[in-house]
C-alpha positions in Angstrom: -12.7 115.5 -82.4 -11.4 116.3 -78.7 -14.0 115.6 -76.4 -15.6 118.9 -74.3 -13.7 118.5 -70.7 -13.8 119.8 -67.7 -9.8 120.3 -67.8 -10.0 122.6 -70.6 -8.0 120.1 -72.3 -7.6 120.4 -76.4 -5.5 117.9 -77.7 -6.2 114.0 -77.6 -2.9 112.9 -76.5 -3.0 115.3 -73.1 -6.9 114.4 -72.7 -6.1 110.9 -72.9 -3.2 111.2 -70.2 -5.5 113.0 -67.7 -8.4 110.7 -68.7 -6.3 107.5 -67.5 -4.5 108.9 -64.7 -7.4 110.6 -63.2 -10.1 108.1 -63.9 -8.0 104.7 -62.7 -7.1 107.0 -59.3 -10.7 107.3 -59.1 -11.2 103.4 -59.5 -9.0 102.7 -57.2 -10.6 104.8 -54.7 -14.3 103.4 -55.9 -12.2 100.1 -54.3 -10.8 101.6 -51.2 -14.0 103.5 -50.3 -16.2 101.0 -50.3 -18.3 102.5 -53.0 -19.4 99.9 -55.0 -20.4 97.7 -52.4 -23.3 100.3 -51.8 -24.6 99.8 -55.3 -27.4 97.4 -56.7 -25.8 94.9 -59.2 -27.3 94.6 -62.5 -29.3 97.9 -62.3 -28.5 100.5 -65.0 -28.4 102.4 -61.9 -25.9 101.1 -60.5 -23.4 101.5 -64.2 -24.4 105.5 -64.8 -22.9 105.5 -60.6 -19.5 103.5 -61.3 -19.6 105.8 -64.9 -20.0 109.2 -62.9 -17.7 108.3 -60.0 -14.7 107.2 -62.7 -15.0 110.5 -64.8 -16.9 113.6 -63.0 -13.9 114.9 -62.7 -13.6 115.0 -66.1 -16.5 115.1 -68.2 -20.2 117.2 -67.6 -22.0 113.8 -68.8 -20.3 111.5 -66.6 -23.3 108.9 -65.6 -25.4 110.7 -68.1 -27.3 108.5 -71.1 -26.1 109.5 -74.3 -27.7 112.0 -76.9 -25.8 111.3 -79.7 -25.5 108.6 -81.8 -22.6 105.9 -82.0 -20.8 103.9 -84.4 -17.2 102.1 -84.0 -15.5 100.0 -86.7 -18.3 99.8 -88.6 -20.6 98.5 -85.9 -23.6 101.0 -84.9 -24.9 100.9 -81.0 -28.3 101.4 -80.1 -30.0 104.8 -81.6 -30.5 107.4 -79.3 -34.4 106.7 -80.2 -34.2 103.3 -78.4 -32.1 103.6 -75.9 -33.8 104.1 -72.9 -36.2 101.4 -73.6 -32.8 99.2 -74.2 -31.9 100.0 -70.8 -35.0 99.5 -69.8 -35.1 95.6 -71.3 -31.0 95.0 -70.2 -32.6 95.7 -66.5 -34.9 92.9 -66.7 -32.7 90.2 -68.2 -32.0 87.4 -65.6 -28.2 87.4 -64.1 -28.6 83.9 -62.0 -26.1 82.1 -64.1 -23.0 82.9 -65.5 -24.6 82.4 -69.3 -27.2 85.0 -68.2 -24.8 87.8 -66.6 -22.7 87.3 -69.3 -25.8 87.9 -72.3 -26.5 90.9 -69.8 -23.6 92.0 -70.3 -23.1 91.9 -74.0 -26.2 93.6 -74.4 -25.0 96.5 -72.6 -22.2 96.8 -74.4 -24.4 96.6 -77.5 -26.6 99.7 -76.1 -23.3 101.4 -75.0 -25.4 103.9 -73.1 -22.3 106.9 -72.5 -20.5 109.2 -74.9 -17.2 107.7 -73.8 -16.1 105.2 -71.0 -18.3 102.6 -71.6 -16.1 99.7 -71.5 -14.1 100.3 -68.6 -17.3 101.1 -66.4 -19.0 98.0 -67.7 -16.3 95.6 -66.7 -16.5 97.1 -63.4 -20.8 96.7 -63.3 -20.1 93.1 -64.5 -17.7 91.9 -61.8 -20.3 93.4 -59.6 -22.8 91.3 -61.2 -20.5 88.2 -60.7 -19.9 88.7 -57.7 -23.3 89.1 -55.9 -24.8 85.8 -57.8 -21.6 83.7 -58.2 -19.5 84.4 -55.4 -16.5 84.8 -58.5 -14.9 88.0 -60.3 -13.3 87.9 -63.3 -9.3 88.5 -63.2 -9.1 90.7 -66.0 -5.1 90.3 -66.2 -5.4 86.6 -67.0 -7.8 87.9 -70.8 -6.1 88.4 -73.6 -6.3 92.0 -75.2 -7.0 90.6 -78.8 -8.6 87.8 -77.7 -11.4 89.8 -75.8 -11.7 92.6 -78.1 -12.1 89.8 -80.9 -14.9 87.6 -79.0 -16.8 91.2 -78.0 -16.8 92.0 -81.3 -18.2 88.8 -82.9 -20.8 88.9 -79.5 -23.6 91.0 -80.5 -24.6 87.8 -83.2 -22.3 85.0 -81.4 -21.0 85.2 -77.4 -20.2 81.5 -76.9 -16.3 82.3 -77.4 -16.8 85.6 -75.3 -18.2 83.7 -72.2 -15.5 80.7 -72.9 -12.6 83.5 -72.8 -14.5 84.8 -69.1 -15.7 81.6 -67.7 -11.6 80.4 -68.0 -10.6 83.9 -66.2 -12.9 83.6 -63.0 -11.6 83.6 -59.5 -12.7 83.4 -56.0 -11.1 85.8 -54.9 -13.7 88.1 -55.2 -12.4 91.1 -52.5 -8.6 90.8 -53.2 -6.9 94.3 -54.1 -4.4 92.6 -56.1 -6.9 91.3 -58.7 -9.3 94.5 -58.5 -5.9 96.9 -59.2 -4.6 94.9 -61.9 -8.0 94.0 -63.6 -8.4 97.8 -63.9 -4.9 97.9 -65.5 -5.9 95.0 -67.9 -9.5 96.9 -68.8 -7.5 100.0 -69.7 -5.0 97.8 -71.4 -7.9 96.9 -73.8 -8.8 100.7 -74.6 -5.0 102.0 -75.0 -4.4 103.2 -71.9 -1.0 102.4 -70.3 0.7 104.8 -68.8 -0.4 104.7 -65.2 -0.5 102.2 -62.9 -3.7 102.2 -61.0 -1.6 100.4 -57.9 0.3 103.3 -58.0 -2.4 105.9 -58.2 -4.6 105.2 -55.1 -2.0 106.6 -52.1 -3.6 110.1 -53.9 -7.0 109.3 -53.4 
């Protein structure tokens, strides 16, 4: 099924294309601008803005809370029924230490609260996240694509090998536009996408 787009767009292949090279432009710009130093981290708030930024372009529910339900690989994410109240309980969770932000963060990913996009906006929130209480990002070059996608799927009942595989990948160097471009390359990396360079992408912003 081919997503409804905003690019009139009707085969998956050419959908995907645009959705990469038009959505890591706009993260590069989301870097450039300023933009997310504006936002609040940990709010829901501040994930539907980073969500809406990275695909308005494409997609009318860009920063909008789901209204269908989900399922991937067998695993279901929270029912449309108990979403908001989801969002509602991630919001409150404590994000002082790393454990914490990282439990926030997994149970995010468990509501997955967006039709599409959810992993590569998340990433983004959490660095936020990281970055406001720890003074640290994580360099999302330096995690392993089967690794991660491995420990993410055993963290909804386990998350000790998902927060091992991020604690080792923190770095100071929380504002450098090296890390930032290629972390965005890596978290696309993870969903398929890897025809654009997002280094390459943000002299057209």
């Amino acid at each position: 099924m081919i997503l409804e787009n905003k690019l009139g767009i009707n085969t998956a292949a050419e959908l995907a294309r645009a959705e990469e090279g038009i959505s890591k432009r706009k993260a590069a710009e989301m870097f450039e601008s300023g933009f997310l130093d504006t936002l609040e981290a940990g709010t829901f708030s501040s994930l539907a803005a980073i969500h809406r930024y990275l695909f308005c372009e494409i997609y009318g529910f860009a920063g909008k809370v789901r209204d269908v339900d989900l399922a991937k690989g067998g695993f279901r994410f929270a029912s449309v029924l108990y979403l908001a109240a989801a969002l509602e309980s991630i919001e409150k969770m404590p994000q002082r230490t790393f454990e914490e932000i990282i439990e926030k963060y997994v149970e995010t990913n468990v509501a997955h609260p967006f039709r599409e996009g959810n992993g590569r906006s998340a990433r983004i929130w959490l660095n936020l996240i990281l970055k406001k209480e720890l003074r640290m990002v994580v360099d999302w070059s330096r995690v392993d694509k089967d690794g991660y996608l491995a420990a993410m799927e055993r963290s909804p009942v386990a998350d000790a090998d998902v927060k091992k595989l991020l604690r080792a990948a923190l770095t100071d160097e929380i504002d450098d536009r090296g890390v930032y471009m290629r972390g965005i390359d890596a978290s696309y990396h993870y969903e398929g996408y890897n025809v654009y360079r997002t280094e390459e992408l943000k002299s057209e912003s």
